[in-house]
N, C-alpha and C positions, 0 to 999 in steps of 0.2 A: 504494500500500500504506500503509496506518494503521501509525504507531510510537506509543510514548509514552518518556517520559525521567525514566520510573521506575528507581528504584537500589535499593541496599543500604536495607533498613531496620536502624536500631540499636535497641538492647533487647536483655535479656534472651537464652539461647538457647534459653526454655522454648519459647518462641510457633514455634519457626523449621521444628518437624516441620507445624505448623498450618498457618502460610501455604504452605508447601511443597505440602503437599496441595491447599488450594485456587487456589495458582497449577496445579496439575497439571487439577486438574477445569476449570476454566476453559478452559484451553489445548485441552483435550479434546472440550468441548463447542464451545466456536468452528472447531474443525478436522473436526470430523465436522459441522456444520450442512452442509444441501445449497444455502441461499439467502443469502446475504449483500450488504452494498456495496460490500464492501471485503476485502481478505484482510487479516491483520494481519504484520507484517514478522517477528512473530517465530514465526507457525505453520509457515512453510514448511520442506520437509523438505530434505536434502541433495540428494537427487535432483533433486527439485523448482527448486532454484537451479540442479543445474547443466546440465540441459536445455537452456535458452535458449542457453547458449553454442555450442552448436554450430551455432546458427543465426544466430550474429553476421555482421554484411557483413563480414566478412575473408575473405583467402586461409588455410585452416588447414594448410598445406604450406608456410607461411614460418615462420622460426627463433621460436624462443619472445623475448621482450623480453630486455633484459639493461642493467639500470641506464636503464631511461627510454626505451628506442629501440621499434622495430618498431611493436607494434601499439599498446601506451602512447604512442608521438609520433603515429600516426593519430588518436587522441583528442581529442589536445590539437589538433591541426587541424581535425577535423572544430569543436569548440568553438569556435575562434578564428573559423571559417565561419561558425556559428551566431548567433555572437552581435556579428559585422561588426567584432572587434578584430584587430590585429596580431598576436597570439598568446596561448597558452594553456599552461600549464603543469598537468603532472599531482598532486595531493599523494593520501595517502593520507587524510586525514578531510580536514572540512572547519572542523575546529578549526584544524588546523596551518597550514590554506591562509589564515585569515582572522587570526591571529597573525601569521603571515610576513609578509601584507600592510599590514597596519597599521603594523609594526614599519620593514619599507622606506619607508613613505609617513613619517611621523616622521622618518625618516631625511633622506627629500628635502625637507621642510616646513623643518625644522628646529625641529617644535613639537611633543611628546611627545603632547597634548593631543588624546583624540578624544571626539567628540560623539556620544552614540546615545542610545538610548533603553535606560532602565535595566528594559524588560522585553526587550531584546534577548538574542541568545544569548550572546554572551561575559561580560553582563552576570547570567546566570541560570545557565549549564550548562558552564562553562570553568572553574573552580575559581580567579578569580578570575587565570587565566593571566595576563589584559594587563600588570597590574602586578605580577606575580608573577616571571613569565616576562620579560618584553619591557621592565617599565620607563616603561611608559605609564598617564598618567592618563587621567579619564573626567569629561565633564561632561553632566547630561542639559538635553535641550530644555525637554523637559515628564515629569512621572510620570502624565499620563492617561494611562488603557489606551486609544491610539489612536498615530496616526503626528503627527510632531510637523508645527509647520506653517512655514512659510518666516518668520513675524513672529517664531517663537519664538529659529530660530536665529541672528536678525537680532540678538535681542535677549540672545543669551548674555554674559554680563558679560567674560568673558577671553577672549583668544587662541584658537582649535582649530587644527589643521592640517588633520583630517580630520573630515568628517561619513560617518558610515556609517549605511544606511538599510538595515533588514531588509525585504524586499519577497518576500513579507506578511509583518508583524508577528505571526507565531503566536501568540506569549500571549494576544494581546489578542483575538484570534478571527480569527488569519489575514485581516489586515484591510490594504487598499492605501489609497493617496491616492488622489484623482483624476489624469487625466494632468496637468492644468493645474498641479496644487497640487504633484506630482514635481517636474514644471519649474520651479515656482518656488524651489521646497527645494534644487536644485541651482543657481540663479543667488545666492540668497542665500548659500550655504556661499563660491561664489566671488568675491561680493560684501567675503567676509572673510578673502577669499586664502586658501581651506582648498580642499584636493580633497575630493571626493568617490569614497565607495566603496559596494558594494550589498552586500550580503549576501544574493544570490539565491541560496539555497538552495533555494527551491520558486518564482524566477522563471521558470519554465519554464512555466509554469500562468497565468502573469499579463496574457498576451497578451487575453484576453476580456475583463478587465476595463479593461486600460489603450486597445483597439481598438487598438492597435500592436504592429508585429514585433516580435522579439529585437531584430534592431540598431539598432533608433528608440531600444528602450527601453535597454537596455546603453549607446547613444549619449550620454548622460547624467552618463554615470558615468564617471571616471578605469580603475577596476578593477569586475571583477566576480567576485564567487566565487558557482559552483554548486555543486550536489550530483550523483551517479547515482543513490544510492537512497531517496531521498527519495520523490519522484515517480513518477521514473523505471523504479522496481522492480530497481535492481542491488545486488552485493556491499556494495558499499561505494565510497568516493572520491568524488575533489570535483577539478574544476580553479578556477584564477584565471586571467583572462583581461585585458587591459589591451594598453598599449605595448609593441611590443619592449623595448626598453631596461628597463622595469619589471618585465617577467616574469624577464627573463635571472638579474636583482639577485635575484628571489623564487627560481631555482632555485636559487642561492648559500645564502640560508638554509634551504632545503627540508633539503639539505646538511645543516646544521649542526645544525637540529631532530630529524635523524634520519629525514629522508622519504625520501631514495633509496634504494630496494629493489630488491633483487636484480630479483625478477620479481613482475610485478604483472598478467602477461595475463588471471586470474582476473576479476579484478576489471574491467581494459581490454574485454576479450569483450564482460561484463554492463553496460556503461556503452553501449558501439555500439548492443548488441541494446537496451537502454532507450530509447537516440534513437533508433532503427529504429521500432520497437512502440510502444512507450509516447506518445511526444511526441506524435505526429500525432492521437492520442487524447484529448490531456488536453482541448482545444474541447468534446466531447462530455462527458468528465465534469464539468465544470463547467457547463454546462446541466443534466445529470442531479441535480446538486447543488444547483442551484436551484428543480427541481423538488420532490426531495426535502423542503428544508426549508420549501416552502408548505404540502406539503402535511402536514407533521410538525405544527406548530403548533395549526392547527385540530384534528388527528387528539387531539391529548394533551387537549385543553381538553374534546374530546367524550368523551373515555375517562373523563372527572371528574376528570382531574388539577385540582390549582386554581388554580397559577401555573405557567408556564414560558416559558423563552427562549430563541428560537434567533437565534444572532450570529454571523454580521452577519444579519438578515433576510433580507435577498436575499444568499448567496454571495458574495465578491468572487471566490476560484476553487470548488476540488471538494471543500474544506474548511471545515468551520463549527463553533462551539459548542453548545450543547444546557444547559440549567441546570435544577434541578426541584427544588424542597425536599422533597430526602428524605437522610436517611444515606446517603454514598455506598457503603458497603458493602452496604447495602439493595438500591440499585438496581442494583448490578455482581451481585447473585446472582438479580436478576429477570430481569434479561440473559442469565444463564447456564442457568437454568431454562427461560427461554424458547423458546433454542436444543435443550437437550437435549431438550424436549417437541413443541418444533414444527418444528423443525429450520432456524428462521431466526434470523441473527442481527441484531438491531436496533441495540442500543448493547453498547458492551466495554465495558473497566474507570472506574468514575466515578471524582472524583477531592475532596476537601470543598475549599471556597472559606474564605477569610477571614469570610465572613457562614456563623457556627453554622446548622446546617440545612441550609444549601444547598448544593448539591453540582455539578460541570459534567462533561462527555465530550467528545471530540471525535469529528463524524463526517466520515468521508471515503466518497467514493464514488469509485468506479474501475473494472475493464470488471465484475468481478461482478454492480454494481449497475445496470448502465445497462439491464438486460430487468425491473428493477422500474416497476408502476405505480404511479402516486397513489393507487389504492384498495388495491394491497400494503401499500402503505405504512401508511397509516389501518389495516387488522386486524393491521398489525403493533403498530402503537403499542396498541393495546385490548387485543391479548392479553396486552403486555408493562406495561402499568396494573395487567391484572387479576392480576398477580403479587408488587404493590406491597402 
């Protein structure tokens, strides 16, 4: 499922019946289209979420959860399975889960100091929690939009304790290393006696590109934090996965950040049913997604578009960027036009970039999309030009 990490906009409260409207028409038209790649995470209806659960692999004749147990500790097992760690703990986001963890790892480092990439998530959409929060500085590798490289963090002038890798680096267009160049990025962080932690939030999907398991690639990594509805299509939640010893310390501050909750089987159901369903799928959407964006490229350039980009060119999973010099309002209501007219959706809301003019989307493909062909593809890209 397609998210984005749009918020509040400030201004004025003249504009606010306007946007309102047209987030309504939007929402409307992508929910009623009969063809799409992707559903969007925030079309779906109530019903619609809570359906799956009753098809979750559990017993639904065992006690509801209560502070972490029952079908909540199935989770965190089934994860610790998954990803060939010792154990797994549940949090409710995957904010709290990658704050906790960093916060213990500093702890056991004894170097407040972590390394990521400053278009990572806590460094873009945490509200500036690490040090706000937790008391932790940040040093970057590199500021290109890409994944830093093992010379870079060879070369960090002070101390870190921890390097944390986003795998894939979403901003930058959902973008991985290679397997070799992971491997190297994790022997240098140890090289400088610092752990290593992932930020797999969408490493569920990264198997195609890295050609290894969960626990080759998780192997790498001190800790791991995932997602369930990222990828996966669930409520919400996120586990971290690591050492015993390390998880036990993270359920202490889950604790203390406020994450143990009464009951969370909502949520536990929609996580199982995602690794059920979802996971054994994501192989194919990432093929689909590669098909996708060869065949997008050509399709715009022949519709008369006169630049555009799609990044990474080849997918590294079932997510990629799209760029095209137009006002991104422009092109979010040729989108929506599109749909209401032809009842496919192609791209959702664009977004403007740093360079005036030009504007980016992200597309995701997922099961919607995988019954489109390359030639859907191309009349879709024409129809949605001829709207520009």
């Amino acid at each position: 499922m397609s998210e984005d990490h749009s918020g509040d906009h400030s201004g004025d409260s003249s504009g606010d019946d306007g946007d309102a409207e047209r987030e309504e028409r939007q929402a409307a038209a992508w929910r009623g289209a009969g063809r799409m790649l992707s559903r969007s995470l925030k079309e779906a209806t109530v019903a619609e979420l809570l359906a799956p659960l009753a098809e979750a692999p559990y017993d639904m004749d065992q006690p509801a959860d209560v502070y972490g147990n029952g079908v909540v500790a199935e989770v965190e097992r089934r994860v610790a399975r998954l990803l060939g760690m010792e154990d797994a703990a549940f949090f409710p986001s995957g904010t709290m889960a990658q704050q906790v963890a960093l916060r213990c790892w500093a702890g056991r480092t004894g170097n407040p100091v972590v390394a990521l990439h400053p278009m990572s998530h806590p460094e873009r959409w945490e509200g500036e929690a690490l040090s706000a929060v937790s008391g932790l500085r940040v040093v970057h590798p590199t500021a290109e939009a890409r994944q830093p490289t093992a010379e870079e963090v060879s070369a960090l002038a002070e101390p870190f304790g921890t390097l944390m890798l986003e795998l894939p680096l979403r901003d930058a267009g959902f973008v991985l290393p290679a397997w070799e160049e992971l491997e190297a990025l994790a022997e240098a962080a140890r090289e400088r006696e610092a752990v290593v932690h992932f930020d797999g939030a969408r490493l569920w999907e990264s198997t195609v590109h890295f050609g290894r398991p969960l626990p080759e690639i998780a192997a790498l990594a001190d800790s791991v934090y995932v997602s369930f509805y990222k990828s996966l299509g669930g409520l919400s939640g996120a586990a971290l996965a690591g050492p015993r010893a390390f998880v036990e310390e993270t359920r202490v501050w889950r604790h203390r950040y406020g994450g143990q909750i009464f009951r969370q089987f909502p949520q536990a159901l929609a996580a199982l049913a995602g690794l059920e369903r979802e996971l054994p799928r994501l192989p194919s959407y990432v093929a689909q997604a590669r098909m996708v964006a060869a065949a997008l490229g050509p399709a715009l350039a022949e519709a008369g578009i006169p630049w555009s980009r799609i990044h990474p060119e080849r997918p590294h999973t079932h997510q990629f960027q799209v760029w095209l010099p137009y006002d991104a309002d422009h092109l979010t209501d040729a989108g929506v036009r599109l749909a209401e007219e032809t009842g496919r959706v192609l791209f959702r809301r664009w977004s403007p970039t740093p360079v005036p003019g030009l504007s980016m989307t992200e597309v995701e493909v997922t099961g919607p999309g995988l019954s489109w062909t390359a030639h859907e593809i191309t009349a879709a890209a024409e129809a949605f030009a001829s709207r520009l």
